[in-house]
C-alpha positions in Angstrom: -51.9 -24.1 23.2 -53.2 -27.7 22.7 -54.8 -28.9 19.8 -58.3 -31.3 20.8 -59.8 -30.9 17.6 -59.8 -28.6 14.3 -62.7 -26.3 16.3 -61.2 -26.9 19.6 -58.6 -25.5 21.7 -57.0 -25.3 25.0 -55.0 -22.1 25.6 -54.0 -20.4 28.7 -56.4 -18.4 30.8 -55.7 -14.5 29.6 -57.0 -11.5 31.3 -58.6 -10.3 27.6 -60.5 -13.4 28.3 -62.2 -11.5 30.7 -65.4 -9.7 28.8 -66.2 -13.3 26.7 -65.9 -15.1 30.1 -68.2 -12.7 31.9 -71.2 -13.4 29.1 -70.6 -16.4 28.9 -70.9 -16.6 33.0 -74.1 -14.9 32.7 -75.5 -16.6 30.1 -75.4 -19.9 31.7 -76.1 -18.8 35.0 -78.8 -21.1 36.1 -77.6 -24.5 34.1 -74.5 -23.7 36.2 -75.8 -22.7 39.5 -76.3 -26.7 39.9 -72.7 -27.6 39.7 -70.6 -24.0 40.5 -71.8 -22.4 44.1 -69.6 -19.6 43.0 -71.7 -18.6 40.1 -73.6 -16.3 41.6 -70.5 -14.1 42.8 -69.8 -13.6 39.2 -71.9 -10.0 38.8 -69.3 -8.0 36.9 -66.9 -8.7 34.3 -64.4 -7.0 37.3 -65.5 -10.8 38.8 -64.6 -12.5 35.5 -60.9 -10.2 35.8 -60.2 -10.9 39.5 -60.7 -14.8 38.9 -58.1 -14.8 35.9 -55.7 -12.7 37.6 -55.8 -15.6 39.9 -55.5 -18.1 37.6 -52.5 -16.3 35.9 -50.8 -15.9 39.5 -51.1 -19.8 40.5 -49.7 -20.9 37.2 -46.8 -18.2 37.8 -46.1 -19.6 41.4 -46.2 -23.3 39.1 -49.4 -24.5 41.4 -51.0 -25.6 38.3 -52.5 -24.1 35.1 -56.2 -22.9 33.9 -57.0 -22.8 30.2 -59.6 -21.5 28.7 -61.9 -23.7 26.1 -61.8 -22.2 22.8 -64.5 -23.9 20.0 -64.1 -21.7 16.8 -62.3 -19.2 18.2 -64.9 -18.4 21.1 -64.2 -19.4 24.9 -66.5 -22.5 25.8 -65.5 -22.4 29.3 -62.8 -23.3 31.3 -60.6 -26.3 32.5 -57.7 -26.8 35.3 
């Protein structure tokens, strides 16, 4: 884990990320349809689990890690 702040977190992407991911995905939706094209091929939190099994794999095989964002505790987002 990396320390950005006292609020703010980095941690490793974990597959009981997945339901917090999900809403947070759907929440956002259209303020991140601009940026993501994949956004809208996030319908289930299944989507949310499939994408961190993924992440999990590529830092396994050492092709680089994904963390998630954590401000007070809650995911923000991620970064990799």
């Amino acid at each position: 884990m990396f320390v950005i702040d006292e609020a703010t977190t980095l941690a490793p992407l974990a597959r009981e990320d997945a339901p917090e991911l999900f809403a947070l995905t759907a929440a956002n939706r259209a303020h991140l349809r601009r940026w993501l094209p994949w956004v809208d091929a996030v319908q289930t939190e299944e989507h949310a689990r499939e994408f961190i099994n993924a992440a999990i794999e590529q830092r396994e095989a050492g092709r680089g890690p994904v963390f998630a964002i954590r401000h007070r505790a809650g995911v923000g987002g991620v970064i990799g």
